[in-house]
C-alpha positions as a printed NumPy array, in Angstrom:
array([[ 223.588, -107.914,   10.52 ],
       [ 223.866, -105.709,   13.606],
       [ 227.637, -105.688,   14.892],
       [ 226.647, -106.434,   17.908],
       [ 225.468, -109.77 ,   16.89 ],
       [ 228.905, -110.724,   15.697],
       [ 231.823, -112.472,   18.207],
       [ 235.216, -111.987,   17.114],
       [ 237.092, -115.207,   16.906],
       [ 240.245, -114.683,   14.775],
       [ 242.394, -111.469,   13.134],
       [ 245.073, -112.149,   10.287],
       [ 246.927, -109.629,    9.278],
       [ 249.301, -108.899,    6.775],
       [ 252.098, -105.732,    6.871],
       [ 254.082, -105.49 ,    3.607],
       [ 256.604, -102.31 ,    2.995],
       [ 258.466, -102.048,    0.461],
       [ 262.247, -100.131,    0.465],
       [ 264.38 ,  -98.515,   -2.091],
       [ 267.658,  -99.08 ,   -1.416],
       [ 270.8  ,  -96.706,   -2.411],
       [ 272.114,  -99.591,   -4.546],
       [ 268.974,  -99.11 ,   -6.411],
       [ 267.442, -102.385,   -5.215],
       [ 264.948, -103.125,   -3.243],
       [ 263.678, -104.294,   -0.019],
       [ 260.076, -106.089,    0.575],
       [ 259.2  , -106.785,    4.34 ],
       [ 256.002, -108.523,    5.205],
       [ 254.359, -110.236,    7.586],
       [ 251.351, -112.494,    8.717],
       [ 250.325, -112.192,   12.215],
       [ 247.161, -114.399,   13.379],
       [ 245.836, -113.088,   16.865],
       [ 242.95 , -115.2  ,   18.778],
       [ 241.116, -112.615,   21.143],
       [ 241.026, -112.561,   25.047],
       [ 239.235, -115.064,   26.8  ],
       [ 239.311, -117.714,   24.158],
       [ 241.454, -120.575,   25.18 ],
       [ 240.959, -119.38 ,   28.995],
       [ 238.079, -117.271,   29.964],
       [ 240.876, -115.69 ,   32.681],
       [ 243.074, -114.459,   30.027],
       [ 242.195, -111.194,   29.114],
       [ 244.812, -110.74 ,   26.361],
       [ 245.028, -111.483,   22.252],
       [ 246.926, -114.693,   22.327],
       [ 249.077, -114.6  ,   18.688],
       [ 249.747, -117.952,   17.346],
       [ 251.317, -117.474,   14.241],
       [ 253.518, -114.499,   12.998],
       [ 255.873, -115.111,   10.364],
       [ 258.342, -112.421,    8.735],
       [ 259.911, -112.755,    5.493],
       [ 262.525, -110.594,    3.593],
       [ 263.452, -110.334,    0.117],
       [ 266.341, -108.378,   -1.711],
       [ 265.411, -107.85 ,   -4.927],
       [ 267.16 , -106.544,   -8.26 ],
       [ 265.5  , -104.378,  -10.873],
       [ 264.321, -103.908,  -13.306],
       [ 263.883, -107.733,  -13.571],
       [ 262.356, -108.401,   -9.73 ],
       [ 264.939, -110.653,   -9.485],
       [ 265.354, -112.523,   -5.569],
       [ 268.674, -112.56 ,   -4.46 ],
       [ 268.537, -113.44 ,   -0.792],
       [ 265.716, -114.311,    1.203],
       [ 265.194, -114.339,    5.495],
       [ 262.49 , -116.035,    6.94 ],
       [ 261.828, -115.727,   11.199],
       [ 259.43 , -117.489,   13.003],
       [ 258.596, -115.152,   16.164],
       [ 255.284, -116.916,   17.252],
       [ 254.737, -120.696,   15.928],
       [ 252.343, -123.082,   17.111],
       [ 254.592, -126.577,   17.8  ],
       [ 257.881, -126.815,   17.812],
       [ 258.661, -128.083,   14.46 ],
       [ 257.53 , -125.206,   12.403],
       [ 260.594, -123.272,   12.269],
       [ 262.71 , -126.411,   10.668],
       [ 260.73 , -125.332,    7.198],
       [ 262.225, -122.054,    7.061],
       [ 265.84 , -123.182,    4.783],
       [ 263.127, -123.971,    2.345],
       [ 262.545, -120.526,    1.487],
       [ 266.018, -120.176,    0.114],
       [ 264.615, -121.871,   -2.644],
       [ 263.267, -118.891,   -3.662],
       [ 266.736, -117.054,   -4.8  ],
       [ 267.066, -116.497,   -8.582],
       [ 263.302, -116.164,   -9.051],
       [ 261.697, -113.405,  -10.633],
       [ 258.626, -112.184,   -9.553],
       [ 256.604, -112.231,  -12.636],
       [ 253.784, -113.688,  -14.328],
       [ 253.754, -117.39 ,  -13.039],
       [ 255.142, -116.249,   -9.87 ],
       [ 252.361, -117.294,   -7.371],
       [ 252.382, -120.806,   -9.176],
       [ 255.955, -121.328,   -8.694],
       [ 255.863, -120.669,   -5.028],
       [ 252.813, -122.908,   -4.466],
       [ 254.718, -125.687,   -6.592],
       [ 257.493, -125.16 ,   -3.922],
       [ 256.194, -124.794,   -0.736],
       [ 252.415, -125.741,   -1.01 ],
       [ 251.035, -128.329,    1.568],
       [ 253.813, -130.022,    3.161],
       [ 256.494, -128.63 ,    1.497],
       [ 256.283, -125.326,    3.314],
       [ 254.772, -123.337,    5.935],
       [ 251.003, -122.22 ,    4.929],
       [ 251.119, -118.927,    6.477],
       [ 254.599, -118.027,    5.064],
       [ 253.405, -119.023,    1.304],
       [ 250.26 , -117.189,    1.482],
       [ 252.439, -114.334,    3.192],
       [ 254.81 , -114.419,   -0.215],
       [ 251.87 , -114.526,   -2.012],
       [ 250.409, -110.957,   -0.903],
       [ 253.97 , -109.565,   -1.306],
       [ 254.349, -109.957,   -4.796],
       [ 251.994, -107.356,   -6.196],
       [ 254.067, -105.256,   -3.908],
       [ 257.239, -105.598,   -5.425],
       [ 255.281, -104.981,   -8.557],
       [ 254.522, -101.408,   -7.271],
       [ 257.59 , -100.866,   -6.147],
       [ 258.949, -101.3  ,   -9.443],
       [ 256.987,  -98.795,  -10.656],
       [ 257.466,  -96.076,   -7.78 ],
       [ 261.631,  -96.427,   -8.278],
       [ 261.084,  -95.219,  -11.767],
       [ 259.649,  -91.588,   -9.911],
       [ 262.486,  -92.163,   -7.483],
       [ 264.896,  -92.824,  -10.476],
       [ 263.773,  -89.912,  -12.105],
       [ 263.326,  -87.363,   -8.979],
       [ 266.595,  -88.022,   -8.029],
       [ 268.286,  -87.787,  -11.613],
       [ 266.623,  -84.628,  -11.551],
       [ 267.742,  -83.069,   -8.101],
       [ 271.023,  -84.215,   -8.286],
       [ 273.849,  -81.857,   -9.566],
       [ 276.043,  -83.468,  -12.557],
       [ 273.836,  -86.504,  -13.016],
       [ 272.074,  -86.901,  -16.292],
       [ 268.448,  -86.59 ,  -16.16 ],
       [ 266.895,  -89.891,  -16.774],
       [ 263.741,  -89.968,  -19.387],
       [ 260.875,  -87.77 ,  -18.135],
       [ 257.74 ,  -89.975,  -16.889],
       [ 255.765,  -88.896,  -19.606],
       [ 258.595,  -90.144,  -22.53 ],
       [ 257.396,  -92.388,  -25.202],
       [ 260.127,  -94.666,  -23.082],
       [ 258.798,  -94.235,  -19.514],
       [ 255.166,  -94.701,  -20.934],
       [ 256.175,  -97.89 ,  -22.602],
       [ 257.876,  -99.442,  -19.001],
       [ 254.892,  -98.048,  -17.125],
       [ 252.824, -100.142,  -19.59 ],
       [ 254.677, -103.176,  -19.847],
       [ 254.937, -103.636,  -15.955],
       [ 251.365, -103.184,  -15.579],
       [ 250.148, -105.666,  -18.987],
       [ 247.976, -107.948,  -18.246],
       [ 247.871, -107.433,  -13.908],
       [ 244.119, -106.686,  -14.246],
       [ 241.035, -105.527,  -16.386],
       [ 242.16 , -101.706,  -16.247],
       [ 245.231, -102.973,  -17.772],
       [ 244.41 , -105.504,  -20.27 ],
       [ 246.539, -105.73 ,  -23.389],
       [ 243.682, -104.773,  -25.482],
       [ 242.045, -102.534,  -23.236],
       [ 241.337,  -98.593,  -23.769],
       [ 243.923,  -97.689,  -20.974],
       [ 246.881,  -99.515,  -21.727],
       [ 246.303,  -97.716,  -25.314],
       [ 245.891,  -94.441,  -23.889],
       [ 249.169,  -94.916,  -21.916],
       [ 251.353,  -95.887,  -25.025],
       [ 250.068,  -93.256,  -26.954],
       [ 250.504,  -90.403,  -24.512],
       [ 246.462,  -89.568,  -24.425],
       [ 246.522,  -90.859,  -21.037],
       [ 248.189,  -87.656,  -18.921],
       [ 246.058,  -87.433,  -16.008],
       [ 247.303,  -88.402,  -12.143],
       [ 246.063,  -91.751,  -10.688],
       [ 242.982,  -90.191,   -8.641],
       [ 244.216,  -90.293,   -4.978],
       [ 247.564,  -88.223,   -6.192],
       [ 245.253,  -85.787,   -8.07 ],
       [ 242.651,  -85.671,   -4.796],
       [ 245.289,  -85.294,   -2.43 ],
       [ 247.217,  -82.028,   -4.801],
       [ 243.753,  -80.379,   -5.039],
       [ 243.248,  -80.852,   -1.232],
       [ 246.709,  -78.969,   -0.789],
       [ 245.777,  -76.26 ,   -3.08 ],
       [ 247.474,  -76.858,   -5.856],
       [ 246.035,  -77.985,   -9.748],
       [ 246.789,  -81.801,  -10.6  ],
       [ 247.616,  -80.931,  -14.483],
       [ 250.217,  -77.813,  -13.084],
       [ 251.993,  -80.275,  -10.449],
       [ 252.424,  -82.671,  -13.445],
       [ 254.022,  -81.179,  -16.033],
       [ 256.545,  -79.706,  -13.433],
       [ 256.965,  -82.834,  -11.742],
       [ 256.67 ,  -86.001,  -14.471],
       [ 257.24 ,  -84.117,  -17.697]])
């Protein structure tokens, strides 16, 4: 269809970041932001008009992905009455963010329990925390590493590191199925190469992927 045919009526987007923290937890920010385009309650307005943007914040503990304090804002709502949902959320302290996750927080805050746009927001941070799991193990060990009179933790490419690296990714999705080729690979060590954008990115600076890895991981 030519893009010219096409009339924007409605943008959602979603922002999540996630944080390492110097107590070695972590911080996941995200948000949902729905934004109606000029002109479309009033032909005279010629500005986005955002109805809903929610923000949510979660402390979490490792290695478990444990919640231990949530904060929920409301900075653009439609009626008045949507913020009084937002104590609700507390209901999400203690809970690990692991398989069963995004059926817990539907269980809790689907339909009328909660706000829609806040549980789908939750929903779309959880693979994040997932990956940031996984990136505080090359903060873990960079730091270990750079630090004078700390004691290098296990090098990324340990039987030990391979093993975590595997476990937090079983089961997330078909490259990573339990009885899949790559998961294999992983535990076994055969699987040394970069993920592709690192190893596209080191080659576009110059430098050789397999070089940058044993001085970096192993």
């Amino acid at each position: 269809m030519d893009a010219n045919d096409l009339e924007l009526i409605h943008t959602r987007g979603y922002d999540v970041r996630g944080y390492w923290r110097p107590d070695g937890t972590l911080l996941i920010r995200g948000a949902v932001r729905d934004e109606l385009p000029p002109g479309f309650y009033d032909i005279d307005d010629d500005e986005p008009l955002v109805m809903h943007h929610m923000v949510v914040e979660l402390s979490i503990e490792l290695p478990g992905l444990v919640i231990t304090a949530v904060h929920v804002e409301f900075k653009a709502h439609p009626h008045e009455a949507c913020p009084n949902v937002i104590d609700r959320y507390d209901r999400l302290v203690g809970l690990a963010i692991a398989r069963g996750f995004t059926h817990k927080v539907r269980e809790l805050f689907g339909g009328p329990r909660g706000c829609t746009h806040t549980t789908a927001l939750l929903q779309a941070m959880a693979p994040v925390a997932q990956q940031c799991r996984l990136a505080s193990m090359t903060i873990g060990h960079r730091r270990a590493r750079d630090e004078e009179g700390q004691v290098p933790s296990p090098a990324l490419s340990s039987q030990a590191m391979r093993e975590r690296r595997a476990a937090g990714n079983h089961n997330t999705c078909h490259v990573w199925a339990e009885d899949g080729e790559h998961i294999a690979r992983i535990v076994d060590g055969s699987a040394s190469e970069l993920p592709i954008p690192i190893s596209v990115r080191i080659r576009e600076r110059g430098g050789d992927p397999d070089e940058w890895r044993r001085q970096r991981w192993d």
